[in-house]
C-alpha positions as CSV (number, residue, x, y, z in Angstrom):
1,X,194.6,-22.8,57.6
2,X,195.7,-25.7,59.9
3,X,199.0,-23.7,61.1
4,X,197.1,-20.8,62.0
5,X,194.1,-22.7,63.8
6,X,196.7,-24.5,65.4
7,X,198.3,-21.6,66.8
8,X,195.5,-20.0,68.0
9,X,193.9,-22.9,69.5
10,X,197.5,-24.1,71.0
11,X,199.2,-20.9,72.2
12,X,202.5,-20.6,73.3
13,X,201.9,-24.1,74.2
14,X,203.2,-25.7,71.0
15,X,205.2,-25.4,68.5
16,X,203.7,-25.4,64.7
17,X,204.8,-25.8,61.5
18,X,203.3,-26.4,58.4
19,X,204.4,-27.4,54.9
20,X,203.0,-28.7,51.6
21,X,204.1,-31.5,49.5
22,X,203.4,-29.2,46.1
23,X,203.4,-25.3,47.9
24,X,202.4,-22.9,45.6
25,X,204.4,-19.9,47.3
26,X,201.4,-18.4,48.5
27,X,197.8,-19.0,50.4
28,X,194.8,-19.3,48.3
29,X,192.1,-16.8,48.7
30,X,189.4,-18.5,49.3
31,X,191.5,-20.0,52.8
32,X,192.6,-16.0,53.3
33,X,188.7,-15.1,53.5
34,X,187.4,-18.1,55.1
35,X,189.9,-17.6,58.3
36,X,189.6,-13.5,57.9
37,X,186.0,-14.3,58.9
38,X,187.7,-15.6,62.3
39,X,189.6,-12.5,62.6
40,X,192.8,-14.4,61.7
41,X,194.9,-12.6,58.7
42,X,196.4,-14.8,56.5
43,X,197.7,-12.3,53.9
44,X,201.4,-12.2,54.9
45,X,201.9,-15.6,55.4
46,X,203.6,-18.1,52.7
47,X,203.0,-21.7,51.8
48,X,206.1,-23.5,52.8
49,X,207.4,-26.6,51.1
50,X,208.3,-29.8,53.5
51,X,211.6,-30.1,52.5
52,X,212.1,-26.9,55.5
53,X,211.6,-29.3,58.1
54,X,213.4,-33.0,57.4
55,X,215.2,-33.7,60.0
56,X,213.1,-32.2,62.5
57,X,211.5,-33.4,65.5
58,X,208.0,-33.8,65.2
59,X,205.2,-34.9,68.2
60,X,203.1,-34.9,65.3
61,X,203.1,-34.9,61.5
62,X,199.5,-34.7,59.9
63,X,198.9,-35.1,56.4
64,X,195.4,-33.4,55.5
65,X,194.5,-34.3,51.7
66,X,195.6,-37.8,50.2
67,X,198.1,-36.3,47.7
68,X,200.4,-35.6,50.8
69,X,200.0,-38.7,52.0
70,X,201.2,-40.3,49.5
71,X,203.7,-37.7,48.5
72,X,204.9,-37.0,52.3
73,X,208.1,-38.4,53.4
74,X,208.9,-40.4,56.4
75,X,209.8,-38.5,59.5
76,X,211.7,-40.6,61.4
77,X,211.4,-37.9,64.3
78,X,207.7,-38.2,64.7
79,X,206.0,-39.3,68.1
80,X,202.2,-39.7,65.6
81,X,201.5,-39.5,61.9
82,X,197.9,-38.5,61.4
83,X,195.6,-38.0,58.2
84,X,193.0,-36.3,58.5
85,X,191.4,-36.5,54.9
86,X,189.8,-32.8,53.9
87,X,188.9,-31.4,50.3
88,X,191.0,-28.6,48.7
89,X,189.3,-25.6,48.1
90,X,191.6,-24.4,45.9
91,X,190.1,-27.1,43.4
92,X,187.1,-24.7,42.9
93,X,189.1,-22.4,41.4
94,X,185.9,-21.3,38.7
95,X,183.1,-21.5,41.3
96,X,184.0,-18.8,44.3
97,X,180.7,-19.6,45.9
98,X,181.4,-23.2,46.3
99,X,185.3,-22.5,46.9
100,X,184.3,-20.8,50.1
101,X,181.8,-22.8,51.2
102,X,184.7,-25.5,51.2
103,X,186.7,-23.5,52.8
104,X,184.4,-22.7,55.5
105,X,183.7,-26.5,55.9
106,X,187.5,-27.6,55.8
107,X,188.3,-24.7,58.4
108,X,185.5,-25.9,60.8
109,X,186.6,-29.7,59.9
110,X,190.2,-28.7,61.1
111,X,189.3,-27.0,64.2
112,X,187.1,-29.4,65.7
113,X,190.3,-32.3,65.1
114,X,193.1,-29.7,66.3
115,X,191.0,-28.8,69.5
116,X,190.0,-32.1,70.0
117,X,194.2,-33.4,69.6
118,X,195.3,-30.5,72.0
119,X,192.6,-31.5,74.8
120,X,193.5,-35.2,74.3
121,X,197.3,-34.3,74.6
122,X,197.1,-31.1,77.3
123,X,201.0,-30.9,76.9
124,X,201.1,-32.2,80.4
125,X,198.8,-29.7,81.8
126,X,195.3,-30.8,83.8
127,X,192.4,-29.2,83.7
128,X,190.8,-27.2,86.8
């Protein structure tokens, strides 16, 4: 969910990656529906494992449940590491009501921080 807020909120603007410290291969459906409901389609995309981007460059790395914290390695390359805590709602695997509803509150959680980060850092820009 937070590589494709990202992207729409960032445009061509920044570059974004995302990566897990335990990907599962795929994107849970609860974070498909929550994001369709934005009229962003996450159905093609993959979960991606971290070990795709050691070595890279990073402005930022942010870690957004405590298990990657703990589990994410050191980027040496990284202007600002960030955690922003959120709840998985792939942990409500039996309850789809309250799966969504964390989804929908973990979407609108990461949105408000992502637009907030890009207006703080305006990639150089001002605004009119």
């Amino acid at each position: 969910m937070a590589e494709a807020l990202a992207q729409k909120l960032g445009g061509s603007d920044w570059e974004i990656c995302s990566a897990g410290s335990r990907p599962a291969g795929y994107i849970h459906r609860y974070a498909i529906a929550a994001m369709a409901e934005l009229g962003i389609d996450l159905s093609s995309r993959r979960s991606k494992g971290i070990t795709e981007f050691l070595g890279g460059s990073f402005d930022y790395v942010i870690t957004v449940c405590d298990g990657a914290k703990e589990d994410c390695p050191v980027f040496p390359n990284a202007g600002t590491m960030l955690h922003w805590p959120t709840d998985d709602p792939a942990s409500m695997r039996d309850d789809p009501e309250a799966g969504m509803a964390v989804a929908r509150r973990v979407r609108g959680e990461l949105e408000e921080k992502l637009a907030t980060l890009m207006r703080q850092d305006a990639r150089g820009k001002t605004e009119a």
